[in-house]
Residue frames as qw, qx, qy, qz and C-alpha x, y, z in Angstrom:
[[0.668, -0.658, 0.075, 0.339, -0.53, -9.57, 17.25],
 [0.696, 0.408, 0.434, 0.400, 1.42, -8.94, 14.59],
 [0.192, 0.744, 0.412, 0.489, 0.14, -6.35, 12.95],
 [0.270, -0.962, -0.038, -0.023, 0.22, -4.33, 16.20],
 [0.719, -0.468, 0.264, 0.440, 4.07, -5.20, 16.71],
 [0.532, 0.339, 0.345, 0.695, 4.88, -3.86, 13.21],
 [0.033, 0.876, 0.233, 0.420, 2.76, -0.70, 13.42],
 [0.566, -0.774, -0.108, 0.262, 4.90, -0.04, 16.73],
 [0.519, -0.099, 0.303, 0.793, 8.10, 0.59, 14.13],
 [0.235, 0.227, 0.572, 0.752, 6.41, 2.03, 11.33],
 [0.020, 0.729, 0.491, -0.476, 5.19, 5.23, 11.19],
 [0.359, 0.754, 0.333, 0.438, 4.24, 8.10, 8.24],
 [0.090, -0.508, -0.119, 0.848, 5.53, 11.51, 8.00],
 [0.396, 0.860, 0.081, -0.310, 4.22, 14.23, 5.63],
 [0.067, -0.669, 0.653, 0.349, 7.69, 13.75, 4.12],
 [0.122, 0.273, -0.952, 0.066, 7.75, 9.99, 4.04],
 [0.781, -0.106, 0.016, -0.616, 3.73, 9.12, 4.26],
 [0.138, -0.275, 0.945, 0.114, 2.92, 5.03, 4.59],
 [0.559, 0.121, -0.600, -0.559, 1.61, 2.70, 2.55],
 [0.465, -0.129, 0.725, -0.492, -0.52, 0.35, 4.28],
 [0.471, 0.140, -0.768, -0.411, -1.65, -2.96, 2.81],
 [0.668, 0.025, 0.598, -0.443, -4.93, -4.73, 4.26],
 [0.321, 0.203, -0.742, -0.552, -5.59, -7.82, 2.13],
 [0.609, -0.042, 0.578, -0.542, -8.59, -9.95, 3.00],
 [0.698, 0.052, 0.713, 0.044, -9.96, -13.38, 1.32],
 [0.614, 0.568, 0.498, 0.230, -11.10, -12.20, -1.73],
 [0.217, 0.947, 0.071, 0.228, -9.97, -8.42, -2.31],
 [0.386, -0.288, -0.102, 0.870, -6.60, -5.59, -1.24],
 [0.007, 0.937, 0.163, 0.308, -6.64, -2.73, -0.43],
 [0.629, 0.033, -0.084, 0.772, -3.77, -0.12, -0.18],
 [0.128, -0.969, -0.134, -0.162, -3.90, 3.63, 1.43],
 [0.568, 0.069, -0.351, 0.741, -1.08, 5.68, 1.74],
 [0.568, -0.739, -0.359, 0.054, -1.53, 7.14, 4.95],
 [0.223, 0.632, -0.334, 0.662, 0.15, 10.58, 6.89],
 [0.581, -0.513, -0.632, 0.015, 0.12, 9.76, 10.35],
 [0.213, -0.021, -0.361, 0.908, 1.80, 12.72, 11.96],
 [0.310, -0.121, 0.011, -0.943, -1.91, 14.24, 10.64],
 [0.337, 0.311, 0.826, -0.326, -4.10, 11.35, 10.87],
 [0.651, 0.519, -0.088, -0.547, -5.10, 11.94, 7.03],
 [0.757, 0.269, 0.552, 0.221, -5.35, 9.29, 4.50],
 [0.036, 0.530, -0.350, -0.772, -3.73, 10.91, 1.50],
 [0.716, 0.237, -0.256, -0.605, -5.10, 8.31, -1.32],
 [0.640, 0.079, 0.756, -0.109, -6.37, 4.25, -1.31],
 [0.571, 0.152, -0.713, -0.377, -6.73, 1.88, -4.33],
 [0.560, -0.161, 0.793, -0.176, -8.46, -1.16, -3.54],
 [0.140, -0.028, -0.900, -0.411, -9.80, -4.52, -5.88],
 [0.382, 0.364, 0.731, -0.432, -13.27, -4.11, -4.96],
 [0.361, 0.545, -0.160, -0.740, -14.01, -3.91, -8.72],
 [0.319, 0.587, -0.726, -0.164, -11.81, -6.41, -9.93],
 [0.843, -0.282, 0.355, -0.291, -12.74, -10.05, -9.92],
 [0.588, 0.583, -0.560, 0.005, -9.72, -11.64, -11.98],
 [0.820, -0.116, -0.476, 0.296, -6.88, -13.73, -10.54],
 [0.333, -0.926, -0.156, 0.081, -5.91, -11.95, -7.29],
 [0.695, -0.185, 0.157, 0.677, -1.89, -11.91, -7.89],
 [0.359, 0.233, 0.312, 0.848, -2.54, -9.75, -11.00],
 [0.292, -0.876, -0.365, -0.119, -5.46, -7.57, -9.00],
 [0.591, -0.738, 0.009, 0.326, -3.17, -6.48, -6.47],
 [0.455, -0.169, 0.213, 0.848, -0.62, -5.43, -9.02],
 [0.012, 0.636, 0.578, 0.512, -3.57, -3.44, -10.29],
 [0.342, -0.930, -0.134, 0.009, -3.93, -1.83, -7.08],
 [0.709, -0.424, -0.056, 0.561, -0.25, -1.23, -7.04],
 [0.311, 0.316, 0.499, 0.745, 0.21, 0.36, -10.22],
 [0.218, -0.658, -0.601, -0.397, -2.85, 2.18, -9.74],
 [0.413, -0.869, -0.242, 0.126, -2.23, 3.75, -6.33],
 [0.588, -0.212, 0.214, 0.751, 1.41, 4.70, -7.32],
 [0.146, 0.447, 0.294, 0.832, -0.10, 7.07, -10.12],
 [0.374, -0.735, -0.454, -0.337, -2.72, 8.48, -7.45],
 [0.561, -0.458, 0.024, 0.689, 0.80, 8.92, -4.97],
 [0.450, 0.107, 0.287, 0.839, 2.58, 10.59, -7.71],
 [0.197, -0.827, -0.482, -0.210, -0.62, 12.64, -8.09],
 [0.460, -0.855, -0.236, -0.033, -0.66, 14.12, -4.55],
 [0.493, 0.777, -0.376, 0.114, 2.81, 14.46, -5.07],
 [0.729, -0.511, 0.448, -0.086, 4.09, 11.80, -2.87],
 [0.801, 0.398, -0.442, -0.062, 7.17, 9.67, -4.30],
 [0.306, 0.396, -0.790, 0.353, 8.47, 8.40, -1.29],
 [0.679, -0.473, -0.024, -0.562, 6.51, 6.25, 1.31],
 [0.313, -0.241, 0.906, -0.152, 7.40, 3.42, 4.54],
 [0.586, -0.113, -0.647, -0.475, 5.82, 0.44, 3.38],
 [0.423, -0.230, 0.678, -0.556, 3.66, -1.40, 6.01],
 [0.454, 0.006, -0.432, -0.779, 2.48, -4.37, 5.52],
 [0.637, -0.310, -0.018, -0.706, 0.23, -5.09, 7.88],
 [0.403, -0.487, 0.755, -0.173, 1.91, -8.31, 9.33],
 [0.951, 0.219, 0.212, 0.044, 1.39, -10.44, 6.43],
 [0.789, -0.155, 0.342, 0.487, 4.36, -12.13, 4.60],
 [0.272, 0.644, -0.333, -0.633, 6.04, -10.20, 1.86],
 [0.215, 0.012, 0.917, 0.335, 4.99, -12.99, -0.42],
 [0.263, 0.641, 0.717, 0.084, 1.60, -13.56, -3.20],
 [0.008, 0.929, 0.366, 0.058, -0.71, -10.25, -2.84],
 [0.208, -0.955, -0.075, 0.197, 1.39, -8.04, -0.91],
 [0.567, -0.391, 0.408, 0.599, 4.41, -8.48, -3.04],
 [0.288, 0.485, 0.535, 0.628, 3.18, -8.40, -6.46],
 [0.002, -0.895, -0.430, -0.116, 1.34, -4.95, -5.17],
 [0.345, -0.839, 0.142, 0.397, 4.39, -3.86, -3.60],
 [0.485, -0.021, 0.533, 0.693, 6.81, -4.82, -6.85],
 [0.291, 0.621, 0.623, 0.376, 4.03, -2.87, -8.91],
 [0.533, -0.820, -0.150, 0.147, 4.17, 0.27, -6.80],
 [0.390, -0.581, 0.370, 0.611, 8.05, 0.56, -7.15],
 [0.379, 0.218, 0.570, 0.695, 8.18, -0.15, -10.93],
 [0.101, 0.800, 0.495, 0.324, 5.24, 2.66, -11.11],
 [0.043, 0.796, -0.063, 0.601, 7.47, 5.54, -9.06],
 [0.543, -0.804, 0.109, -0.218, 7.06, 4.99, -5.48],
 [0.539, 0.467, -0.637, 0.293, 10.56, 4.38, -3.59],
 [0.752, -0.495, 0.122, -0.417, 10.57, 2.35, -0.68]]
């Protein structure tokens, strides 16, 4: 219920893409997402990575920020996905900003 009540604010432009954060029991995963087109521009997830998950997820932050910066995206909404901004989806989002993206 959530999840659907956030996505009702937050929406991508091509300008201003979003970052979307799914985090499930054991893994994240992060896609930053145009939605005016309905294209995924680029995803990081931990489906590699079997470490402690705090410092995974700043792995995927880091990690999808250079793959933003890439496509040449340095601004994005953040969404995340109606979990807290605490654990996973902070440490991915604090990693992210310190790697470029501004949000």
């Amino acid at each position: 219920m959530r999840h659907i009540r956030v996505r009702r604010k937050i929406s991508g432009t091509s300008e201003r893409p979003r970052l979307s954060v799914y985090r499930s029991l054991n893994h994240v995963y992060a896609q930053v997402i145009d939605d005016s087109q309905g294209v995924t521009l680029t995803s990081a997830s931990s489906l590699k990575d079997d470490k402690n998950k705090v410092n995974v997820a700043e792995l995927v932050g880091s990690l999808l920020s250079e793959r933003a910066k890439e496509k040449g995206v340095s601004q994005v909404v953040f969404d995340r996905g109606g979990y807290r901004y605490h654990g996973r989806v902070k440490a991915l989002a604090d990693a992210a900003r310190k790697g470029g993206l501004v949000f």
